[in-house]
C-alpha positions in Angstrom: -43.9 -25.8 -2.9 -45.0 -25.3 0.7 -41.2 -25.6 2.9 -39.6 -23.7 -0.6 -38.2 -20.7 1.6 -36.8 -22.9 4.7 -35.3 -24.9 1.7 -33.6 -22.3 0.1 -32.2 -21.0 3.5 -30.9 -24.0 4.7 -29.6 -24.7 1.6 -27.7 -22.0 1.4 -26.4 -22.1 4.9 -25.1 -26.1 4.2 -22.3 -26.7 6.8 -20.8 -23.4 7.0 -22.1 -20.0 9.8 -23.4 -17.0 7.5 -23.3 -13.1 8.8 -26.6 -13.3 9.4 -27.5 -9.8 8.2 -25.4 -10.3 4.9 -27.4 -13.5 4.1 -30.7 -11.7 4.7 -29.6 -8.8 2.1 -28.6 -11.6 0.2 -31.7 -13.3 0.4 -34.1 -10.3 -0.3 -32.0 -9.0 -2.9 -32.4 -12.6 -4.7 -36.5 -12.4 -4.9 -38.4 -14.7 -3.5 -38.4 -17.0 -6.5 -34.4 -17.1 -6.9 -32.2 -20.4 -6.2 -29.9 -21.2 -3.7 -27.3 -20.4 -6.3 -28.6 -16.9 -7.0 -29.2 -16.4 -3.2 -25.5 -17.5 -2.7 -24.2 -15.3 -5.6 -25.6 -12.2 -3.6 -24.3 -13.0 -0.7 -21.0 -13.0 -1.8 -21.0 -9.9 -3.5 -22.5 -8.5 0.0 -19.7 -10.0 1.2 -17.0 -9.1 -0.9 -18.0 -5.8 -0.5 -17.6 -5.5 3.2 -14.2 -7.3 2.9 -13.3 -4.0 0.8 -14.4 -1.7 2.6 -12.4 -2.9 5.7 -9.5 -3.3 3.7 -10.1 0.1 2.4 -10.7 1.3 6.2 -7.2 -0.2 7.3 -5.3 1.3 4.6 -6.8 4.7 5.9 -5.8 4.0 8.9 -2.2 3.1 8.3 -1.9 6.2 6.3 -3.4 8.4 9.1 -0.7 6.3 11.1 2.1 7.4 8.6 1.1 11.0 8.3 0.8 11.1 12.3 4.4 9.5 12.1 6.3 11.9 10.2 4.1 15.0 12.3 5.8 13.9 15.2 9.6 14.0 13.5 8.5 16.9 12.2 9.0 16.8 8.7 5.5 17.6 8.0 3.0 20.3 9.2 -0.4 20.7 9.3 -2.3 24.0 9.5 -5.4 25.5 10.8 -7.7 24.6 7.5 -6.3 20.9 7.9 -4.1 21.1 5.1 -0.2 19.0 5.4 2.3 21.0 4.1 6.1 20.3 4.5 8.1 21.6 7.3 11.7 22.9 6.5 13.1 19.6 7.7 11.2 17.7 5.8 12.5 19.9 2.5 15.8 19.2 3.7 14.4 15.3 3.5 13.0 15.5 0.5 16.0 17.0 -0.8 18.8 14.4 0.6 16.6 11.7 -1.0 16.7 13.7 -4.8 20.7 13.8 -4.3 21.4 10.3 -3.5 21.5 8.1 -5.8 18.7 7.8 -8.6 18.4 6.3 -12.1 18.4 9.0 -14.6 17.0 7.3 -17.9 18.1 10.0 -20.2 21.4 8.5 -19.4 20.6 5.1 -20.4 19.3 5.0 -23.6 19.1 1.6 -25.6 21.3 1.3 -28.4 21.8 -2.4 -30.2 25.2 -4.1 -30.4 26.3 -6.7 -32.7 26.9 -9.6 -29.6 24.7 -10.9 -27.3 25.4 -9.8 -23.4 24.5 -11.8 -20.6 24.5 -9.9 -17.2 24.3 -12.3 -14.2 24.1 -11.5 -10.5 24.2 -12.5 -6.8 23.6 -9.6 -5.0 22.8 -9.5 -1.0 19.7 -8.9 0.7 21.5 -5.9 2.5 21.6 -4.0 -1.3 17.7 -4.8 -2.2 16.8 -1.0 -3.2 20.8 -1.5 -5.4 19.2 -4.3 -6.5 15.8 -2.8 -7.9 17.8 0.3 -9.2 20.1 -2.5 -10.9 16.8 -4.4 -12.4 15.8 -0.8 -13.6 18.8 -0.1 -15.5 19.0 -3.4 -17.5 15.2 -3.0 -18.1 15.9 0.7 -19.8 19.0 -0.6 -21.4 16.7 -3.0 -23.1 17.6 -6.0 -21.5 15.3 -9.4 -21.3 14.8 -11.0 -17.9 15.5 -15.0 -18.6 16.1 -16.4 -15.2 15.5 -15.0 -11.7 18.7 -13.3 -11.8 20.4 -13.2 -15.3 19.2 -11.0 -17.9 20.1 -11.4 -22.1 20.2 -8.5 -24.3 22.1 -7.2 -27.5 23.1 -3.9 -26.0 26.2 -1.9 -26.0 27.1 -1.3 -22.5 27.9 2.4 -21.7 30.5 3.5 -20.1 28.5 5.3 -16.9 26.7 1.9 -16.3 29.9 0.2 -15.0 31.3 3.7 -12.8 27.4 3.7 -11.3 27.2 -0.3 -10.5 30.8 0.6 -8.9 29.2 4.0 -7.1 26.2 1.2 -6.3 29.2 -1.0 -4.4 27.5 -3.8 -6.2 30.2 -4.5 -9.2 31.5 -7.2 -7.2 28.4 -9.3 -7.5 27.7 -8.9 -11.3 29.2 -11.3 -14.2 29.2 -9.8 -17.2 29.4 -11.9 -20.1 29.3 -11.4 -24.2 28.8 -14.1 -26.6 31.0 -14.8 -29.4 30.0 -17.7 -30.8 26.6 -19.3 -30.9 25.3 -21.8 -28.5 21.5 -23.2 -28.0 20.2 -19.8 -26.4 18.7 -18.1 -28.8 18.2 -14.3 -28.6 14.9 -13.0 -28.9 13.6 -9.7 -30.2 
């Protein structure tokens, strides 16, 4: 139909602005026969594409930004073939973060109990990596995540968990509960 083209390309433009060298990809990727739909369906993966790539590009650059960062305190070096490569500061870095405080899974191995345990918590925003390190160790124990901040399991507590939550200086904000008689929570397996 004479007009078919101007059709299709108004069409596709409606009531929004179009890149105009993403729609024409678009459009000649589509044939000359497609619809507006098919035109529109190209031109969104032209689209979607470029929004990766720039994402992509700026998480390049905020790496770049990082590495340039820790160049400049000097805790990592970089050598003639362009190669990074930590500096003796940053081993001593690497090494102060290794010795404090880290969840060792070996020592928290599941093992089943006969009553249900309910661990509840309110813990500040000033302990959020206690926090995750808390989440981490009820997860390995083989506890079950029922509310934002109360997890269920039937697990024997060991001994270390309560001396770490205490070497954590987050015991104060945990309730620690077992259940001795049955109620309408039902524990799940």
């Amino acid at each position: 139909m004479k007009g078919e083209i101007i059709y299709k390309i108004l069409n596709s433009l409606g009531d929004g602005m179009l890149d105009y060298v993403d729609f024409t990809n678009a459009f000649m990727k589509a044939g000359y026969g497609a619809t507006g739909n098919k035109i529109n369906y190209e031109f969104s993966k032209i689209q979607n594409r470029r929004i990766s790539l720039e994402i992509n590009r700026q998480k390049i650059n905020n790496l770049k930004k990082y590495l340039q960062k820790l160049k400049s305190e000097g805790l990592i070096l970089e050598s003639n073939s362009k190669q990074i490569y930590l500096s003796n500061k940053g081993k001593n870095k690497l090494n102060n973060f290794q010795n404090s405080f880290s969840l060792n899974k070996n020592l928290y191995q599941p093992k089943t109990g006969d009553r249900v345990i309910i661990i509840s918590y309110d813990i500040p925003v000033a302990f959020n990596k206690e926090r995750n390190i808390l989440r981490d160790m009820l997860r390995t124990l083989g506890f079950n995540l029922v509310h934002k901040s109360v997890w269920v399991g039937k697990v024997l507590l060991p001994v270390r968990f309560l001396a770490d939550l205490s070497r954590l200086g987050i015991l104060e904000y945990l309730e620690i509960l077992e259940v001795t008689k049955n109620g309408t929570l039902k524990y799940k397996n």
